[in-house]
N, C-alpha and C positions, 0 to 999 in steps of 0.2 A: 477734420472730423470732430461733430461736437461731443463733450463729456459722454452724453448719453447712448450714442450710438457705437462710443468705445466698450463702455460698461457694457452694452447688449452684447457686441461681440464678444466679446471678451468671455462673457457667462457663456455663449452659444459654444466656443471652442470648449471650455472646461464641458458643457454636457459632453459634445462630439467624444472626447479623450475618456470620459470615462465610462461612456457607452461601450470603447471600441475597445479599453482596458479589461472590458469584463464580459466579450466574447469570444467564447473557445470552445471548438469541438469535443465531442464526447470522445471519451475514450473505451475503447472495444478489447474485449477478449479474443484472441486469437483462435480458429477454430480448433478442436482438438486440445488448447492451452491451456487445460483450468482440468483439476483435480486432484484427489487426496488419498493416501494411504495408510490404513491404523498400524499398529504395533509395526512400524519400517525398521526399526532396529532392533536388534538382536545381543546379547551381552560380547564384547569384545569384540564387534563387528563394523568397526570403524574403517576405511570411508566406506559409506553406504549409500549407495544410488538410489533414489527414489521416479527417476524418467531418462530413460535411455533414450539418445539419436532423436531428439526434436530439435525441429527443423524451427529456428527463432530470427531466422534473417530479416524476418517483418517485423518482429517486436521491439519496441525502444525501452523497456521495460519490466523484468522478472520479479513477481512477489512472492515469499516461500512464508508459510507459518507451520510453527512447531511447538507441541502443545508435547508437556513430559512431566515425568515426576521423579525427583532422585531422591527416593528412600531409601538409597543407604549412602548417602553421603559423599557420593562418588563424583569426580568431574564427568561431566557428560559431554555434550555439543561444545564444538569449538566454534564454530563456523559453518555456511554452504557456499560451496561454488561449483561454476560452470565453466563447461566446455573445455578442448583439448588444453590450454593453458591454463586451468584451474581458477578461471578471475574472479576476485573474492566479493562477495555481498556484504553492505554495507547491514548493519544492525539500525532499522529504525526506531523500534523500542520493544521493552522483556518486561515481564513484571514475575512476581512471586508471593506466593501464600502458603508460608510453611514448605513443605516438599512439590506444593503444584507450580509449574512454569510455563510459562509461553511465551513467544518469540515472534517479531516479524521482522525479517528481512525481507531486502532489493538488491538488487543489480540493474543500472542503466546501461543502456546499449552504449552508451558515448564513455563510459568506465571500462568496459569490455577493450579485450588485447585488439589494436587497429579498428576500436570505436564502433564495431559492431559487432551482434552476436549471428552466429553461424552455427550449423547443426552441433547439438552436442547434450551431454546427459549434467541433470541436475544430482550435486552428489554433497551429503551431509557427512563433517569430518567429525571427531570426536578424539579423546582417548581411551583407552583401555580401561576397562572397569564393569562395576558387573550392575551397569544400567537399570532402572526398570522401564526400557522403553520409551518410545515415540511414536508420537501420531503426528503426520506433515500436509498441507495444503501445498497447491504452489497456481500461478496464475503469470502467463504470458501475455504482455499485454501490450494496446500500439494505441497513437497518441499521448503519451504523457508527458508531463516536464521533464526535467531532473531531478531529485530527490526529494524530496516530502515535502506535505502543510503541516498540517496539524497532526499531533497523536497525545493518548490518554491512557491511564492505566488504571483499573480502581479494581479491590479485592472482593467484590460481590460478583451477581451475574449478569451484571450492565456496566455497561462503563457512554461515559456522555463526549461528544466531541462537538464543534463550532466550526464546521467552515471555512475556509478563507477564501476562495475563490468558486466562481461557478463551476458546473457538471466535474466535480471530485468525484472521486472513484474509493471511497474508503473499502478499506479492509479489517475485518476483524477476527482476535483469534480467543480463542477461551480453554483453561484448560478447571477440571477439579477432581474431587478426590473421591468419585463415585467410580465405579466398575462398569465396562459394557458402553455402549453406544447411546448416549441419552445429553450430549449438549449439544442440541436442537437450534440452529440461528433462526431468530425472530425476527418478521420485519420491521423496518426496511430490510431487512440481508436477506440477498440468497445463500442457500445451505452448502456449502460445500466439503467441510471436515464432519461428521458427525461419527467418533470411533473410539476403540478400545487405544489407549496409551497403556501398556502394560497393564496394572493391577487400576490405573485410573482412566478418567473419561476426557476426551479431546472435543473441541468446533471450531469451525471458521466460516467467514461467510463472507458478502463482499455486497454494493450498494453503490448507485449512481444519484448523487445529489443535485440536483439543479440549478439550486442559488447558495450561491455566497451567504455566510453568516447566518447559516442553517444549524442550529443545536439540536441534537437528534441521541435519545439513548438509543444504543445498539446491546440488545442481551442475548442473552441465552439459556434456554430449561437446562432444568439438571442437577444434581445434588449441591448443596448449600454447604457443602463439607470443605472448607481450606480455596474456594475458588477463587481466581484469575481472571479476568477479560482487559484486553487490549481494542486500541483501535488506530490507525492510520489512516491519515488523508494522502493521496497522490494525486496531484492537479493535472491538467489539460494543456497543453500548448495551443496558444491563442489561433486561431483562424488566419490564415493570410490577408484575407478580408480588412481588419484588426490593425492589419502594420502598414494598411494602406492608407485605411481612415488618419492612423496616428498622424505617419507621415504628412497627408491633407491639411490637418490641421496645424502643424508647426508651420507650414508653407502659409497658410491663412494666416497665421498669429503672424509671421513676417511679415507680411504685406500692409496687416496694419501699422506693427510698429513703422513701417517707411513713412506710412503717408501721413501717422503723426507728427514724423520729423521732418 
């Protein structure tokens, strides 16, 4: 094989690889999986349910956001977790602005006791103390990797994230120190927290991105008073399709190396 037509192949594999590297199904909400409730806590009312008996056998993936405020200084949320053995959610990223806080966590199904999840209630643990409240999102979701891409924190009402893989599935959460129902997710997000945290205002919202190395502010209306916004990527598992091409092309690249030698 002369120089030149090694070089061509050789480029044609690298397209193929990274054609098939960067296709992956979208990742879907589970029907019934997605929703939010304001003030879910109550002072001293630690563990606290937020979604009894759903049924997650389909989902590879649990996202919970938790928008609070501790004005008085009190430990608050410890943790959430699911189902009959309590399996704990991994913390993807918090942030904080004075007394406002938010939170996202996950739970993967391949984390879950015997690698998958099975009917059960999402439940936020805490300790004792005299809270001022929570406002929680959470999202059951099928398709997705293992734990996270990218996430970002910034103490305005936007915060900017980048990408790293195609049809990402970010999530984002906002909390600040206004009263009442008024952080509103902007697009690209759709709305799904918009509520009272105690004496302060909670959002969350969620976005399907298409390409890789996509920079996107995700904000929120709402008072300018002490505010918070998060945001997290959670990627796609590649297409079957994807591990065949790969595959193809290693067998290709072999064959050339043979007949070079």
């Amino acid at each position: 094989m002369n120089k030149y037509k090694s070089t061509l192949l050789t480029a044609s594999v690298a397209a193929l690889l990274m054609s098939a590297s960067a296709s992956s199904a979208a990742i879907t909400i589970l029907p019934g999986g997605s929703g939010s409730l304001n003030d879910a806590g109550t002072t001293d009312a630690y563990p606290s349910t937020i979604v009894s008996s759903f049924d997650a056998s389909s989902a590879s993936k649990i996202a919970v956001t938790i928008s609070t405020e501790t004005g008085f200084g009190d430990t608050l949320q410890t943790g959430v977790s699911f189902g009959a053995n309590s399996d704990a959610f991994t913390l993807a990223t918090s942030g904080f602005n004075g007394i406002q806080n938010a939170f996202i966590y996950y739970l993967d199904a391949s984390d879950a006791t015997g690698g998958s999840f099975g009917t059960g209630d999402i439940v936020i643990n805490g300790a004792s103390g005299t809270s001022n409240d929570f406002a929680v999102s959470w999202l059951f979701l099928s398709g997705t990797a293992n734990d996270f891409g990218a996430s970002n924190s910034d103490t305005s009402n936007a915060v900017s994230l980048t990408t790293t893989a195609d049809n990402s599935f970010v999530v984002a959460a906002h909390a600040n120190n206004g009263a009442g129902a008024q952080s509103t997710a902007q697009s690209p997000l759709t709305a799904l927290l918009n509520g009272e945290a105690g004496s302060a205002s909670g959002g969350s919202g969620y976005a399907t991105i298409a390409s890789s190395g996509t920079t996107q502010n995700y904000s929120f209306t709402g008072s300018t008073s002490r505010p918070v916004t998060l945001a997290v990527e959670f990627t796609a598992v590649p297409e079957p399709s994807s591990y065949a091409l790969i595959a193809g092309c290693f067998g290709l690249t072999w064959v050339m190396l043979r007949r070079r030698g």
